[in-house]
SETOR-83808 format. One record per residue (C-alpha): y, x, z. Coordinates in steps of 0.02 Angstrom, whole numbers, plus 50000, padded with zeros to 5 digits. Example, Ala and Ser with C-alpha at 12.3 -4.5 7.8 and 13.67 -1.06 7.14 Angstrom:
BEGIN
@y:49775&x:50615&z:50390
@y:49947&x:50684&z:50357
***
This chain:
BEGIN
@y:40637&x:45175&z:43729
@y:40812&x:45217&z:43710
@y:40943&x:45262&z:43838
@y:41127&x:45341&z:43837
@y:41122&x:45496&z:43923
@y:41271&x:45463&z:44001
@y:41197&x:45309&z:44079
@y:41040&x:45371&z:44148
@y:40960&x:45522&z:44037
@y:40799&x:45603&z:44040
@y:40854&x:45734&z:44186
@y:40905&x:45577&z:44322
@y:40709&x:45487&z:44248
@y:40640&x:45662&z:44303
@y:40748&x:45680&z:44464
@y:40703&x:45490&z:44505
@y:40526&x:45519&z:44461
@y:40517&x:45340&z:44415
@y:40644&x:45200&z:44364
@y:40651&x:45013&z:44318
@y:40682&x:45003&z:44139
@y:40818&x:44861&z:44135
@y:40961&x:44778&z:44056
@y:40864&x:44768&z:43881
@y:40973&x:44592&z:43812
@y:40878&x:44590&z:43656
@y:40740&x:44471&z:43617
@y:40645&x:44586&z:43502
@y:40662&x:44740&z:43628
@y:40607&x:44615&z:43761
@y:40448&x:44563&z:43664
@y:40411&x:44749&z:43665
@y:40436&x:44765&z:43837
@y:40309&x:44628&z:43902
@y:40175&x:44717&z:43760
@y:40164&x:44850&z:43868
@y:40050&x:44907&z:43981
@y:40009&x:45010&z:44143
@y:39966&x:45199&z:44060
@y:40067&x:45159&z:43892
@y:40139&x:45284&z:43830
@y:40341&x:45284&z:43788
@y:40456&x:45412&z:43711
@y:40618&x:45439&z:43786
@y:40765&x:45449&z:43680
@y:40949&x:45479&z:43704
@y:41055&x:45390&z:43608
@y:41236&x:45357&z:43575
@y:41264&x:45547&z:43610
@y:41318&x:45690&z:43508
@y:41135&x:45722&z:43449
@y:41040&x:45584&z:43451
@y:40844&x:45633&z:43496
@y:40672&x:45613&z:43600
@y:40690&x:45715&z:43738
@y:40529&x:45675&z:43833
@y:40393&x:45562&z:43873
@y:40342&x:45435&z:44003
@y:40220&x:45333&z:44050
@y:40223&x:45143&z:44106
@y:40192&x:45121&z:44293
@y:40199&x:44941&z:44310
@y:40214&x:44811&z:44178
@y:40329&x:44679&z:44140
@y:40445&x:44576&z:44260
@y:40576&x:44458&z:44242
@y:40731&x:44539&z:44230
@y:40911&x:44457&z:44265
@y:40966&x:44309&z:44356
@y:40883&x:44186&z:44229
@y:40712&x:44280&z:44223
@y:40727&x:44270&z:44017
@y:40711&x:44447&z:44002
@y:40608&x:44595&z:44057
@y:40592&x:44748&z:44133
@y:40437&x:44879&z:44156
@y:40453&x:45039&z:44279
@y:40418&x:45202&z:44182
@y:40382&x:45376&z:44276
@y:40407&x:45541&z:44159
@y:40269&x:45617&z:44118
@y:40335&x:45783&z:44013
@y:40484&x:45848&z:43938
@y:40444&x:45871&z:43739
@y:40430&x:46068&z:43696
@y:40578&x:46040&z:43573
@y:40693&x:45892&z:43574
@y:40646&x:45798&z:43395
@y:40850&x:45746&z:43353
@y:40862&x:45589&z:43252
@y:40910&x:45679&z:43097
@y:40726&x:45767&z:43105
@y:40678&x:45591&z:43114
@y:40743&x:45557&z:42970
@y:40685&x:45683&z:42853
@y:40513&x:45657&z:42891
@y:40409&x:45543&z:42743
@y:40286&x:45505&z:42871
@y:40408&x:45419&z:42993
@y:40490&x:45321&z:42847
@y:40423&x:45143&z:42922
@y:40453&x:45187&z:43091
@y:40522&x:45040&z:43199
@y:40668&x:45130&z:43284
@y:40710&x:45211&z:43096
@y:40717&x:45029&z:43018
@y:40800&x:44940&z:43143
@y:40924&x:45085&z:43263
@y:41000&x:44947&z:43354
@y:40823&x:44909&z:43433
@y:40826&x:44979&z:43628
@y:40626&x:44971&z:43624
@y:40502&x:44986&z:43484
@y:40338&x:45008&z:43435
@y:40271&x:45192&z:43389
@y:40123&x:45201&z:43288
@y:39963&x:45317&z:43332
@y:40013&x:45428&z:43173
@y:40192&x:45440&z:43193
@y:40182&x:45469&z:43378
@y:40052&x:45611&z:43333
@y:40180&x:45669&z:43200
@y:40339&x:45662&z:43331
@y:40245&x:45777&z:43455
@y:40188&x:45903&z:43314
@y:40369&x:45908&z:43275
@y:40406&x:45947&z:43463
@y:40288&x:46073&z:43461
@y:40330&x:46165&z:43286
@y:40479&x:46260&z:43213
@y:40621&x:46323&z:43303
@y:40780&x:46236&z:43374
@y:40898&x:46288&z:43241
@y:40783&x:46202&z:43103
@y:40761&x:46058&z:43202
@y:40951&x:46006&z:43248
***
C-alpha cells in the first residue's frame, strides 16, 4: 500500500498507531482494498519521494468500508505492526528476478496491490540482508 511521505508516512502510521486507509480513486486499488481482511498483512511504501521504498509493515484492523460521499470506493484501517530492518528502495525492487511479476513492479501507478507469499518472503529477506549502502 503506497503512501507519500509527505502526506502521511510510516512515522505519523506509527505515531497514530492506526489510520483509515482512504482516498484510494482507483477501481483496481479499490478491488484490492475490499480483498482484504482483518490480520492481512500490508507493506508500507513511500512513494513519490526521493527514494522510493517499503519502509514497514502493517496489519489490517478492520476491513473494508465505503469510502467518499458516493460510497463507490473503499477504505480499510491498518495499525503498524514493524518497521522493516532495512528499508527495501524501489530500485532493489527492481533488480530482483524473483520480484519481476510483482503487481506494484508491473503496474507503479497502482496505490494497492497484491504481494505474493514468495515475493513477500523475498522483500523481508531483503530487509533483513546486506547493508544500506548496497541496498539504496
Amino acid at each position: 500500500m503506497k503512501s507519500e511521505p509527505d502526506e502521511y508516512g510510516w512515522d505519523d502510521l506509527v505515531r497514530d498507531g492506526r489510520t483509515e486507509w482512504t482516498g484510494v480513486r482507483n477501481h483496481a486499488a479499490a478491488k484490492n482494498l475490499r480483498a482484504m481482511t482483518c490480520g492481512d498483512r500490508a507493506f508500507f511504501y513511500h512513494s513519490a519521494c526521493a527514494v522510493p521504498a517499503i519502509a514497514g509493515i502493517m496489519e489490517v484492523s478492520r476491513e473494508w468500508r465505503a469510502d467518499g460521499e458516493d460510497g463507490k470506493w473503499a477504505s480499510v484501517e491498518v495499525n503498524p505492526v514493524a518497521p522493516l530492518p532495512r528499508a527495501v528502495p524501489l530500485k532493489k525492487l527492481k533488480e530482483e528476478a524473483a520480484l519481476r511479476d510483482m503487481a506494484t513492479l508491473k503496474q507503479g501507478r497502482l496505490s494497492v496491490s497484491p504481494v505474493s507469499e514468495a515475493e513477500w518472503t523475498h522483500i523481508c529477506a531483503l530487509a533483513a540482508m546486506g547493508d544500506a549502502k548496497e541496498q539504496t
